[in-house]
DRENPA-3360 file (N, C-alpha, C; in nm, 2 decimals, always signed):
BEGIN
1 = XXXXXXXX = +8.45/-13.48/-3.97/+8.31/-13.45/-3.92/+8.21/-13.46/-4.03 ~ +8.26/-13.41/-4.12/+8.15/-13.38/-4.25/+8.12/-13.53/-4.29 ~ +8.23/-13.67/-4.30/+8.26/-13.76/-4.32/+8.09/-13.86/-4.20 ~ +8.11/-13.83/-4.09/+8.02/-13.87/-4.02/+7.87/-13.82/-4.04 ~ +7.85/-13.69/-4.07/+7.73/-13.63/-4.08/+7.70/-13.71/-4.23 ~ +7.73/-13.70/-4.29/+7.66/-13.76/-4.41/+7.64/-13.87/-4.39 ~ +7.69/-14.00/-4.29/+7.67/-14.13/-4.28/+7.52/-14.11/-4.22 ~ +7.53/-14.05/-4.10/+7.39/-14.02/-4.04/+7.29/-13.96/-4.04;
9 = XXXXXXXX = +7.31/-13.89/-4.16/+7.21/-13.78/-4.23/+7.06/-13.82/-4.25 ~ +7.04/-14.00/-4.28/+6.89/-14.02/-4.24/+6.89/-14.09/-4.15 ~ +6.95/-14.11/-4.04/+6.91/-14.19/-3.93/+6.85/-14.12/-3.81 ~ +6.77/-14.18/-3.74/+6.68/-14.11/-3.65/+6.74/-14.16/-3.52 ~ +6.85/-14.32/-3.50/+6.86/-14.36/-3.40/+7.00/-14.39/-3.41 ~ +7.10/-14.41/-3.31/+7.21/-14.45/-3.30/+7.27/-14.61/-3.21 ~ +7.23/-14.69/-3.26/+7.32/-14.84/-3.17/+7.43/-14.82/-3.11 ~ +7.49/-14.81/-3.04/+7.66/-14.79/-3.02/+7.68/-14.98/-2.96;
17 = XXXXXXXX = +7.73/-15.07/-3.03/+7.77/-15.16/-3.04/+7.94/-15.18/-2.96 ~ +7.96/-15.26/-2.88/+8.07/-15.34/-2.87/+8.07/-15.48/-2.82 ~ +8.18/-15.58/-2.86/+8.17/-15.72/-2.87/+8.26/-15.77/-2.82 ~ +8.30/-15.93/-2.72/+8.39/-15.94/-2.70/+8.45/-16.07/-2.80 ~ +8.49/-16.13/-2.81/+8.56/-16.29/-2.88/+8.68/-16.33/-2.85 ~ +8.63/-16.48/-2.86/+8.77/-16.56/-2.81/+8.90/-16.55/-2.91 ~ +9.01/-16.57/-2.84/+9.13/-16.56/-2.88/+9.17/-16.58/-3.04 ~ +9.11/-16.70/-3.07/+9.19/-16.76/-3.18/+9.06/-16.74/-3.26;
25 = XXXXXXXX = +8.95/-16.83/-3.27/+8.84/-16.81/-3.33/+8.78/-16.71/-3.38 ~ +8.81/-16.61/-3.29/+8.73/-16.46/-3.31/+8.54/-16.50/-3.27 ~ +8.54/-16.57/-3.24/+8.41/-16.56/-3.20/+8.33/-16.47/-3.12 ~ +8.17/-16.47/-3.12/+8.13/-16.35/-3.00/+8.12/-16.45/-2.90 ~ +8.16/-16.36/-2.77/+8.18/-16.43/-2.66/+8.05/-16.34/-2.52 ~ +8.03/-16.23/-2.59/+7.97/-16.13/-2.53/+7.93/-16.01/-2.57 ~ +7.81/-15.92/-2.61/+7.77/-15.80/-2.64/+7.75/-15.72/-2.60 ~ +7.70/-15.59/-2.58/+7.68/-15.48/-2.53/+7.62/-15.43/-2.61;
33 = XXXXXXXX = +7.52/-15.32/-2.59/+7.48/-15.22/-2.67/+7.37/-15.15/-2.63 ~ +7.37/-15.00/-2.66/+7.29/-14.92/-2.65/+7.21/-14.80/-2.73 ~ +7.08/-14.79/-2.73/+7.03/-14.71/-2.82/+7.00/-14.58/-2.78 ~ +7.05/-14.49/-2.89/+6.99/-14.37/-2.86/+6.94/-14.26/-2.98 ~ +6.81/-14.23/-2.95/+6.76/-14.14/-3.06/+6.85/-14.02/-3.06 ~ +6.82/-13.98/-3.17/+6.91/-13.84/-3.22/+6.85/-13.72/-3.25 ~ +6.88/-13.63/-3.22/+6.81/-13.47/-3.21/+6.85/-13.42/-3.37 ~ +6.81/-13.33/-3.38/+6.82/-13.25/-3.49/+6.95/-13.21/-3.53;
41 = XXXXXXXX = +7.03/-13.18/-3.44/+7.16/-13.16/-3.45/+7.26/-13.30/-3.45 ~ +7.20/-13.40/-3.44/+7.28/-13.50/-3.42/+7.34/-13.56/-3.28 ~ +7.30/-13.47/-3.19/+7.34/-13.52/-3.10/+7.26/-13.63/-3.02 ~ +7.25/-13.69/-2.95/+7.23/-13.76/-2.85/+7.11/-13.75/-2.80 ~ +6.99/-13.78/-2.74/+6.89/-13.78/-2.76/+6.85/-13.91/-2.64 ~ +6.73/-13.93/-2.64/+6.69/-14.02/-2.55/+6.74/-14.20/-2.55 ~ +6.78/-14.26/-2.40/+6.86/-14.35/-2.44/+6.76/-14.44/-2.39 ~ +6.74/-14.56/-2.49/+6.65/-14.69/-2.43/+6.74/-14.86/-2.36;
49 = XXXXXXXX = +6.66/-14.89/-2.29/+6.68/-14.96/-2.18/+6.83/-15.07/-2.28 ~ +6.95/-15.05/-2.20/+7.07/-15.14/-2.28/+7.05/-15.31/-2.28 ~ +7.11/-15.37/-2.36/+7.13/-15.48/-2.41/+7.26/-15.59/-2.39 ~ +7.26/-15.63/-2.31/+7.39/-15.73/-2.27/+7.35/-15.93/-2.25 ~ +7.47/-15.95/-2.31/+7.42/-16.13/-2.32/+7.57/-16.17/-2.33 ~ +7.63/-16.29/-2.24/+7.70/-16.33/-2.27/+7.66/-16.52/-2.37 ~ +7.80/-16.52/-2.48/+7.74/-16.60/-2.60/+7.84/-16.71/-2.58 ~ +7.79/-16.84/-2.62/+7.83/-16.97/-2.62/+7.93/-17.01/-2.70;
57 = XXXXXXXX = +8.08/-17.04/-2.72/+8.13/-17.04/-2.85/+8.19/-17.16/-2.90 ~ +8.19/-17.21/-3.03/+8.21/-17.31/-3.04/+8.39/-17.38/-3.00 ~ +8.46/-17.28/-3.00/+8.60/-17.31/-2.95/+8.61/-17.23/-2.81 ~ +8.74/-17.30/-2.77/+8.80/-17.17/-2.62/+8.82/-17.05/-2.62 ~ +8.76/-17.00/-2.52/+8.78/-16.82/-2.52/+8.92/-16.78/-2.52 ~ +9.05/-16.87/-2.45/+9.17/-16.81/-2.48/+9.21/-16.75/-2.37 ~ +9.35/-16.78/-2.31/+9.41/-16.73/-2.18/+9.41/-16.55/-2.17 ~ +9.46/-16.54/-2.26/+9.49/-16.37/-2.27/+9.32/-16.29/-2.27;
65 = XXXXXXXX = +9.21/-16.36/-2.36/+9.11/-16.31/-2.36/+9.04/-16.26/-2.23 ~ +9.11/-16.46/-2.13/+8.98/-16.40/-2.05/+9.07/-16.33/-1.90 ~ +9.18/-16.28/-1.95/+9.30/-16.22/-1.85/+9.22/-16.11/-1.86 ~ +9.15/-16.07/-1.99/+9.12/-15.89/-2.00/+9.01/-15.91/-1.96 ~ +8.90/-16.03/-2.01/+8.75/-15.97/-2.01/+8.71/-16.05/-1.86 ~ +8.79/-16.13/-1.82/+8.77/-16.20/-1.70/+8.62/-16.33/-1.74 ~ +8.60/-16.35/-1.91/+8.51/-16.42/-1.95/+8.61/-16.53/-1.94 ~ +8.54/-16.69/-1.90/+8.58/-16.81/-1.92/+8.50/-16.92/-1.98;
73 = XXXXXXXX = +8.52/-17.01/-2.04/+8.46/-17.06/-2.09/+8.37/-17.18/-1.96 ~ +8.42/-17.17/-1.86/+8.27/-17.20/-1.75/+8.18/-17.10/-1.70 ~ +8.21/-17.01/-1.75/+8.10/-16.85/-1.74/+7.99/-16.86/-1.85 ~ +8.12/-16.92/-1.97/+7.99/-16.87/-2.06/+7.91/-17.04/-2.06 ~ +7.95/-17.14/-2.05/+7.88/-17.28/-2.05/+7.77/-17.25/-1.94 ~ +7.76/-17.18/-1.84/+7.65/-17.16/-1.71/+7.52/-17.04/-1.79 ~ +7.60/-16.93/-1.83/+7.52/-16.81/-1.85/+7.53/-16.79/-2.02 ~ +7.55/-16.84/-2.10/+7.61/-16.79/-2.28/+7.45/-16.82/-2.29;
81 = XXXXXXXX = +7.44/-16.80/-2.41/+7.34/-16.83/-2.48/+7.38/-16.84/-2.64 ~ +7.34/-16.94/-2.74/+7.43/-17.00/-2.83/+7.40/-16.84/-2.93 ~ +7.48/-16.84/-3.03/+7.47/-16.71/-3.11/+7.37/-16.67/-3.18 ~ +7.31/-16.75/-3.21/+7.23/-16.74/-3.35/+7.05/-16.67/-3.26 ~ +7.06/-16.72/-3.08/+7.00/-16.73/-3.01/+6.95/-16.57/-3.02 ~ +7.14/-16.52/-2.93/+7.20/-16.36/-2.95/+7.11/-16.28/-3.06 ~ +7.15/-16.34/-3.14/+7.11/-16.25/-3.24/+6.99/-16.24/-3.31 ~ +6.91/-16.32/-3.27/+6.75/-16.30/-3.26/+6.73/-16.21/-3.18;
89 = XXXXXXXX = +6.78/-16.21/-3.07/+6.76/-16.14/-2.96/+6.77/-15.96/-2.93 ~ +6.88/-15.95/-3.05/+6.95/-15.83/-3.06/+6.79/-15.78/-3.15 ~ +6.79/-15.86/-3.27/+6.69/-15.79/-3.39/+6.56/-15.70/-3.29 ~ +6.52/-15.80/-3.22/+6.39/-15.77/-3.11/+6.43/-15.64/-3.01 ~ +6.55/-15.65/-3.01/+6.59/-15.51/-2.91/+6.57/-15.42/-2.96 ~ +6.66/-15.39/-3.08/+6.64/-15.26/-3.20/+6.52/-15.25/-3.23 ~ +6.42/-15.36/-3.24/+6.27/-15.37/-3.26/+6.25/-15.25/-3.40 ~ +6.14/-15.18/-3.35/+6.09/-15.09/-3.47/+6.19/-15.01/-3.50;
97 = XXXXXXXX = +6.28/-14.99/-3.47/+6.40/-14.87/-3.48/+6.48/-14.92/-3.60 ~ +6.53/-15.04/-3.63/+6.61/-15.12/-3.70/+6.63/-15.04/-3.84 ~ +6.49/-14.99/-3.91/+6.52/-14.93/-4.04/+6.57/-14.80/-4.05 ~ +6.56/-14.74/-3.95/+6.61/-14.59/-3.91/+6.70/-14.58/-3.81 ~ +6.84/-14.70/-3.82/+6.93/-14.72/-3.71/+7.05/-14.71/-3.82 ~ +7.17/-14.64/-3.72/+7.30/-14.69/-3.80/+7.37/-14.76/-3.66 ~ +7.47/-14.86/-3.70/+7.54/-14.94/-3.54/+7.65/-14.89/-3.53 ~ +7.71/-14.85/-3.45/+7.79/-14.75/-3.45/+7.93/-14.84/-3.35;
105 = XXXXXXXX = +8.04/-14.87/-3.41/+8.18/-14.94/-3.34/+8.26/-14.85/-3.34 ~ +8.39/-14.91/-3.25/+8.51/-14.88/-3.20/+8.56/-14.94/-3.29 ~ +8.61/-14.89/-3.42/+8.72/-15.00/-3.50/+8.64/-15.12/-3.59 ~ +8.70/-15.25/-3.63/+8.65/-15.31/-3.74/+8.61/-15.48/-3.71 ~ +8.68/-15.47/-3.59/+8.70/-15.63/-3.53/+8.56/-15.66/-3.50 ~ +8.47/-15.59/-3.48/+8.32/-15.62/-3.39/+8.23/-15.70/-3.51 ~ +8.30/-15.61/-3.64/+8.24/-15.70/-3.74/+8.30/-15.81/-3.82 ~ +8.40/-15.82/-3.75/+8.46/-15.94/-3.82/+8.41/-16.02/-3.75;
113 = XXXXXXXX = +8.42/-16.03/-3.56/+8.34/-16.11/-3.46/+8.19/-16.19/-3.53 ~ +8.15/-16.09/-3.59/+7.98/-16.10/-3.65/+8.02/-16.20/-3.73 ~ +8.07/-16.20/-3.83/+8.11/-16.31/-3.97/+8.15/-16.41/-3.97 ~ +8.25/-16.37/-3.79/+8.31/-16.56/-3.77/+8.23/-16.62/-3.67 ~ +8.13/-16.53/-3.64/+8.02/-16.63/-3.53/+7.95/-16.71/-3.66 ~ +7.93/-16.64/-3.75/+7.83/-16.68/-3.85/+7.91/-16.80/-3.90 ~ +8.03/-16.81/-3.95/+8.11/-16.91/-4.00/+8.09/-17.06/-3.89 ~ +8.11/-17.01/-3.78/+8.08/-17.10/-3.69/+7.96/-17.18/-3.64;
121 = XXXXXXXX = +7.86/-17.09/-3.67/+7.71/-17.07/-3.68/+7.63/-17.06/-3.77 ~ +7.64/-17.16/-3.89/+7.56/-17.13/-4.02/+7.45/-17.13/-4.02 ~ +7.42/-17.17/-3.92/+7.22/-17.17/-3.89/+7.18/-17.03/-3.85 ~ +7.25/-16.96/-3.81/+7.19/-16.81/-3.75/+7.18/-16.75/-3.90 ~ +7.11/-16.59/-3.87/+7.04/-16.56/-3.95/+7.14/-16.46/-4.00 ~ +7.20/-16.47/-4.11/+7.27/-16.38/-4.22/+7.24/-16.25/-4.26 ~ +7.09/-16.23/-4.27/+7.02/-16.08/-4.31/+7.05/-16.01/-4.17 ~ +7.07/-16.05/-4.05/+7.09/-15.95/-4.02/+7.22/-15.93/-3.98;
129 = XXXXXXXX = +7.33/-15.96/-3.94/+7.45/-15.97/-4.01/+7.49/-15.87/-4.07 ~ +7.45/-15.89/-4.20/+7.44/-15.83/-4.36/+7.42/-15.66/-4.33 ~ +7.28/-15.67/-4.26/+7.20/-15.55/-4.26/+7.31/-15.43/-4.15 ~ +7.36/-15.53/-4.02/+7.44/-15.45/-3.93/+7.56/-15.38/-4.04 ~ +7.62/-15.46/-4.09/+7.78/-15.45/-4.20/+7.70/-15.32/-4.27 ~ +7.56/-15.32/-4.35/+7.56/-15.24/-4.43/+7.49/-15.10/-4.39 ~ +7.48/-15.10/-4.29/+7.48/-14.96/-4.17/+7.55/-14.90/-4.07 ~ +7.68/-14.97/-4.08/+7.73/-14.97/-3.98/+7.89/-14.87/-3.98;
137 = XXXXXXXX = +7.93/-14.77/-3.89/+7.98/-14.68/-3.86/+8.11/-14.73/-3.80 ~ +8.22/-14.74/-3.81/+8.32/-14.76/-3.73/+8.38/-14.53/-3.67 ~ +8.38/-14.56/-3.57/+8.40/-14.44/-3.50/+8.55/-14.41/-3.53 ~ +8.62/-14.51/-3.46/+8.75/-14.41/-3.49/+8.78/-14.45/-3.60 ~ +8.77/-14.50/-3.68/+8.78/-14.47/-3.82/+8.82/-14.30/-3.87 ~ +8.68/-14.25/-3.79/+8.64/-14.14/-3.83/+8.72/-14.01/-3.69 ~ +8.70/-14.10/-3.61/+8.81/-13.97/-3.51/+9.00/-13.91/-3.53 ~ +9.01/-14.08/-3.58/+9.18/-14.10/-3.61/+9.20/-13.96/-3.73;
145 = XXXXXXXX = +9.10/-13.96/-3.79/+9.13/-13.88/-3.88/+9.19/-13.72/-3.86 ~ +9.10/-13.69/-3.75/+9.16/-13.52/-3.66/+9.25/-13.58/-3.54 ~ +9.22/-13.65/-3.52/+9.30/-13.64/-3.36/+9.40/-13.78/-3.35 ~ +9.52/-13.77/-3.32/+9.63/-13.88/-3.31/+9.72/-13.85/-3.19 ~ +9.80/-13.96/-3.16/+9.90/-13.94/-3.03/+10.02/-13.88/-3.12 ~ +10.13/-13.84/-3.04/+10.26/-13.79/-3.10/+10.31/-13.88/-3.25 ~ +10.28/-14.01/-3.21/+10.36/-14.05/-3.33/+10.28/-14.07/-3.44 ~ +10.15/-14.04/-3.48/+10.03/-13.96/-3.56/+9.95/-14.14/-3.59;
153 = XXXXXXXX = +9.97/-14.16/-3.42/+9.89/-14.35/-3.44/+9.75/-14.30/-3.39 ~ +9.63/-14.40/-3.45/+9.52/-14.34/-3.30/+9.53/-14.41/-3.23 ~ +9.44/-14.37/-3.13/+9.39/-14.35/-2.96/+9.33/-14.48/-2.96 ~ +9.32/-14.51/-2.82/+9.22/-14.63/-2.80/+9.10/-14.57/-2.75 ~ +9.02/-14.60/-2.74/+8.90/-14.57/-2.69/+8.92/-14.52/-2.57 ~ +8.96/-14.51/-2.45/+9.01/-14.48/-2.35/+9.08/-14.36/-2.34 ~ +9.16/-14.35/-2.42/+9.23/-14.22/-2.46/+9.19/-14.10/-2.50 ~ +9.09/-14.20/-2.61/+9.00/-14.09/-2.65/+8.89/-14.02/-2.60;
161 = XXXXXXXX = +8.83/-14.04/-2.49/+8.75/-14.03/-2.39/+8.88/-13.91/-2.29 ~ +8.97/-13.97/-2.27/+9.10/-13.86/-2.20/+9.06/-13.69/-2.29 ~ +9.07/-13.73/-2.40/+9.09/-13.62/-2.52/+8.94/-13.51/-2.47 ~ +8.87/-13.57/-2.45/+8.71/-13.47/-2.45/+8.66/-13.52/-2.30 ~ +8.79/-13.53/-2.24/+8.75/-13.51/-2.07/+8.60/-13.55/-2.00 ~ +8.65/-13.66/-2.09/+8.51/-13.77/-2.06/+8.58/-13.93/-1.96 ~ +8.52/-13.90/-1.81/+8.53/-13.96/-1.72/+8.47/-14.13/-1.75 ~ +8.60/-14.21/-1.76/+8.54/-14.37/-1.82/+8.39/-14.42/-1.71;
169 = XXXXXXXX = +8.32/-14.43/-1.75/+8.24/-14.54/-1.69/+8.22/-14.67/-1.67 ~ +8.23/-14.75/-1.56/+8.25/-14.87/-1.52/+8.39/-14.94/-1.55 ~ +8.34/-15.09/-1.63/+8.50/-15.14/-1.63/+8.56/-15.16/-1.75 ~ +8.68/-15.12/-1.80/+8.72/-15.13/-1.93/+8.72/-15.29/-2.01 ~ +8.65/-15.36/-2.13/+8.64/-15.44/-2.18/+8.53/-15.56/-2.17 ~ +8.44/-15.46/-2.05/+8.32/-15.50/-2.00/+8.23/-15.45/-2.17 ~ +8.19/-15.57/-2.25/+8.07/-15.47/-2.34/+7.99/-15.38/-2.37 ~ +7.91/-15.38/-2.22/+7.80/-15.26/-2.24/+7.89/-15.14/-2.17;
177 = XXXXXXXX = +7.97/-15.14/-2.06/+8.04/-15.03/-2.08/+8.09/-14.94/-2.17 ~ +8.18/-15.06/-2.25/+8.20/-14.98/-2.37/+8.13/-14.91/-2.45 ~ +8.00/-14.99/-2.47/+7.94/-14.90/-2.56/+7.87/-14.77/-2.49 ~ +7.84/-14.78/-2.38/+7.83/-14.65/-2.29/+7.90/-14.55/-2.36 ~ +8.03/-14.58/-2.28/+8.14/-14.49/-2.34/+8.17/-14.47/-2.48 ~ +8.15/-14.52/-2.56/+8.09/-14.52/-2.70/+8.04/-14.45/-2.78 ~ +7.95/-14.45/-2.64/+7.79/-14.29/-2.73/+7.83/-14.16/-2.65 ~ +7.90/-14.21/-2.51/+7.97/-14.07/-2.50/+8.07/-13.96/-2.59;
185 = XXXXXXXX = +8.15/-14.07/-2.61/+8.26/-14.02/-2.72/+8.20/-13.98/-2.80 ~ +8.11/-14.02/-2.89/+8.06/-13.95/-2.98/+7.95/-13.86/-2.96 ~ +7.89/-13.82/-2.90/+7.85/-13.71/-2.81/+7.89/-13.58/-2.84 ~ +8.06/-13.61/-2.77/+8.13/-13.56/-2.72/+8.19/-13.49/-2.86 ~ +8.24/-13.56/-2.91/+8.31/-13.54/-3.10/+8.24/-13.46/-3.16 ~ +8.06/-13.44/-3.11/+7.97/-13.40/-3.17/+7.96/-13.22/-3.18 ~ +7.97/-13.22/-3.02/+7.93/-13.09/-2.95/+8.09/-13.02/-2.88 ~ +8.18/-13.04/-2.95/+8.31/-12.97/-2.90/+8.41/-12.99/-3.02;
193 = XXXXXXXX = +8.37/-12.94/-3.14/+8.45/-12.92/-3.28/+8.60/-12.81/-3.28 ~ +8.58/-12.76/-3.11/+8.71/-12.67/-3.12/+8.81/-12.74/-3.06 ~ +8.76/-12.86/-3.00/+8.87/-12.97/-2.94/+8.93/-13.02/-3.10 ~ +8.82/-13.07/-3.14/+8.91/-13.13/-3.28/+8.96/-13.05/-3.35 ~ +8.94/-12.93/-3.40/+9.01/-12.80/-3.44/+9.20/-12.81/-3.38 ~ +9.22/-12.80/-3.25/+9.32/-12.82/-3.18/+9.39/-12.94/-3.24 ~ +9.34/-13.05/-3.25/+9.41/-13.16/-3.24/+9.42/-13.15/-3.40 ~ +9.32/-13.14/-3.45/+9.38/-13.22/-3.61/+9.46/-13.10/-3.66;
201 = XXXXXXXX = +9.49/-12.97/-3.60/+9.61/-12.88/-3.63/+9.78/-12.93/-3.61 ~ +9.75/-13.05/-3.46/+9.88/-13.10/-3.46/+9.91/-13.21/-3.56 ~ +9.76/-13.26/-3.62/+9.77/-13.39/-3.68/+9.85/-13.32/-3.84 ~ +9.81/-13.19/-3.89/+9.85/-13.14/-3.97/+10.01/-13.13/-3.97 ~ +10.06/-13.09/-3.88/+10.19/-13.07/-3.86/+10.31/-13.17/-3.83 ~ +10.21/-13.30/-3.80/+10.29/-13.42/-3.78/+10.29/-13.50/-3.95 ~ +10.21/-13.44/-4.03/+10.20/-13.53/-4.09/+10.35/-13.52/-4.22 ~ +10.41/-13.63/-4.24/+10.53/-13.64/-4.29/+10.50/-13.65/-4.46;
209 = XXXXXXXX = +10.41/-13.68/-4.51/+10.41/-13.73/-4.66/+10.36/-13.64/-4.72 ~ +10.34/-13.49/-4.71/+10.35/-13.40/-4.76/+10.43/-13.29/-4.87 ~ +10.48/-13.27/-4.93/+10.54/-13.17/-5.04/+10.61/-13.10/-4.93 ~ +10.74/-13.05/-4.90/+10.87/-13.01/-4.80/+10.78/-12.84/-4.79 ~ +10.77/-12.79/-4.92/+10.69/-12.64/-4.90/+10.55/-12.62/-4.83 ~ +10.48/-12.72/-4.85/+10.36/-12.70/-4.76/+10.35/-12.75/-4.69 ~ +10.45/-12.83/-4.59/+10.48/-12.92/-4.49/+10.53/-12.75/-4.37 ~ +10.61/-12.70/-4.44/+10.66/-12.54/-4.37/+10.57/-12.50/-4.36;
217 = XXXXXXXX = +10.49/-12.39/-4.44/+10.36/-12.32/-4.48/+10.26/-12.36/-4.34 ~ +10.24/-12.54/-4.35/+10.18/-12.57/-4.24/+10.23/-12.54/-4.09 ~ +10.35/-12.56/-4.11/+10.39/-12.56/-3.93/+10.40/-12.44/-3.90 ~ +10.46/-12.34/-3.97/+10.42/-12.18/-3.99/+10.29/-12.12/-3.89 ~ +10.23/-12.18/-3.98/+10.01/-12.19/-3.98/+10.02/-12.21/-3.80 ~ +10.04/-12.33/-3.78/+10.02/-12.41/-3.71/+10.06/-12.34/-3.52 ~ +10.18/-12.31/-3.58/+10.29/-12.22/-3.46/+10.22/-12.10/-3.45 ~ +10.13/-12.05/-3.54/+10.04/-11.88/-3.49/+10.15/-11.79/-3.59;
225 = XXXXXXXX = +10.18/-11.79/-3.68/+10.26/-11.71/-3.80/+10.22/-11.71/-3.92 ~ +10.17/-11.60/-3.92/+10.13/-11.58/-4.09/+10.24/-11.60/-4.17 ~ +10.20/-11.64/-4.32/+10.30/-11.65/-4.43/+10.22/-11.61/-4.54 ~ +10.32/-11.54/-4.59/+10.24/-11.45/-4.72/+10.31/-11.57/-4.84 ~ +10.25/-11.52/-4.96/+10.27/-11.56/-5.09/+10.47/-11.54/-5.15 ~ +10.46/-11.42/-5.07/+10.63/-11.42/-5.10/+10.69/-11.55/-5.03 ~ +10.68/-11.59/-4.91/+10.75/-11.65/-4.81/+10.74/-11.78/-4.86 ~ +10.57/-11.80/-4.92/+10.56/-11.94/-4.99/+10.66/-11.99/-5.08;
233 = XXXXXXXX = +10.69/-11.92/-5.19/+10.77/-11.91/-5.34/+10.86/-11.88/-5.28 ~ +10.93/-11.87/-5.19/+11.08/-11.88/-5.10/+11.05/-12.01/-5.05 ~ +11.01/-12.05/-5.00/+10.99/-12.23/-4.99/+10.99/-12.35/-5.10 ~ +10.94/-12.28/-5.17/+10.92/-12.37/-5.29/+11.05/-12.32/-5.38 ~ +11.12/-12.21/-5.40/+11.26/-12.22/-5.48/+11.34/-12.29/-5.42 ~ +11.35/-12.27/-5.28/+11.47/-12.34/-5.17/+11.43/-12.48/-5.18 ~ +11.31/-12.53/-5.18/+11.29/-12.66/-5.24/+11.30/-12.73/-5.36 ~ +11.30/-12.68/-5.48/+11.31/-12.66/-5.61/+11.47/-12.68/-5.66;
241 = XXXXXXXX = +11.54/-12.61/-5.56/+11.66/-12.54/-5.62/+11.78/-12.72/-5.52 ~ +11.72/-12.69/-5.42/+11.80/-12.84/-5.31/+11.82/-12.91/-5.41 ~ +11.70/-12.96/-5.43/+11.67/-13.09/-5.54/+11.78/-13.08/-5.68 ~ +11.78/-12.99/-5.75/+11.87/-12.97/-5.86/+12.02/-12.98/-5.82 ~ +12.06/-12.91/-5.66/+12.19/-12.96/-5.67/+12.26/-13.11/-5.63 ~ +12.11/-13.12/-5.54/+12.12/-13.28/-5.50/+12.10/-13.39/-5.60 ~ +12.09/-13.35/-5.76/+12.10/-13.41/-5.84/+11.97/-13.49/-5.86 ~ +11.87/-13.45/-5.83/+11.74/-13.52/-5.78/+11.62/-13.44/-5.93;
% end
């Protein structure tokens, strides 16, 4: 949490960005995004009118791609508009907000999308590009950190939306939905710290690469059992002492 608040600490406005791209290329195939000013506390704030374009690519979108996003490359040849187009387009959206914005993603791929449209696209415009990469927020980054499934992997976006009983809106892999759900989730992350409380207690308990005595100490904690200073130093001799006959 502290990790996010300092990211945001001078921003007045939040982007919640998502992107789609074809298979192999990684290109953008399609955008989403929405803005929302931010209150004092960080939360969520007034949302302005969303942003959706599907984009022209220079290779095939890819069978599996458009299995999920139902984009084809006769969809985008009718309706795309070429990238560099996109992304003029995007600058004008953000409009006056752009210097008091951070863009806020699901993960790391949206910006790689950005780099290989540009590779593809050397005529588009790089500053801003540049400018999104060097304001820009990957979310679960920052959620994975308290909250994980059993086997201590994170959540997909969807799941994570399960976690803070946040009802999905529209269709999964559709852009602007996602980023809908997006700014919900983080909303949501924002204004219910005793959900995360909960979860990153199990994240504590799951976690394996720990010292054997405070690995105990923790699940102790964790189960609703106090442990005094004695009980610790009984952990730590029994661990101390294993090791010496195990020749370790």
């Amino acid at each position: 949490m502290q990790k996010l608040m300092k990211r945001i600490e001078d921003a007045k406005y939040l982007v919640f960005l998502d992107l789609e791209g074809t298979q192999e290329s990684h290109e953008m195939i399609a955008i989403g995004a929405v803005i929302y000013s931010l209150k004092k506390d960080k939360t969520l704030g007034k949302r302005a009118k969303p942003f959706k374009y599907y984009v022209k690519s220079k290779k095939r979108v890819g069978f599996y791609v458009t299995k999920l996003t139902g984009i084809t490359d006769e969809l985008l040849e009718k309706q795309g508009l070429p990238f560099d187009e996109v992304l003029e387009k995007f600058k004008r959206f953000v409009g006056r907000r752009w210097k008091h914005a951070k863009f806020v993603t699901f993960g790391q791929h949206d910006m790689r999308i950005f780099n290989q449209s540009l590779y593809y696209t050397p005529e588009a415009n790089k500053n801003i590009v540049r400018s999104i990469g060097k304001n820009h927020i990957d979310l679960s980054d920052i959620l994975s950190e308290f909250i994980k499934d059993d086997k201590n992997n994170p959540l997909s976006l969807v799941n994570y939306c399960k976690v803070f009983d946040i009802e999905f809106s529209g269709v999964q892999h559709d852009p602007l939905a996602d980023a809908y759900n997006l700014a919900k989730l983080y909303d949501a992350f924002i204004k219910n710290p005793d959900i995360v409380d909960e979860h990153y207690l199990k994240v504590l308990k799951q976690t394996n690469n720990l010292p054997l005595p405070i690995k105990q100490v923790i699940s102790q904690l964790v189960d609703g059992e106090d442990v005094s200073y004695t009980q610790f130093l009984t952990f730590v001799k029994q661990y101390v002492r294993k090791g010496r006959r195990d020749g370790n």
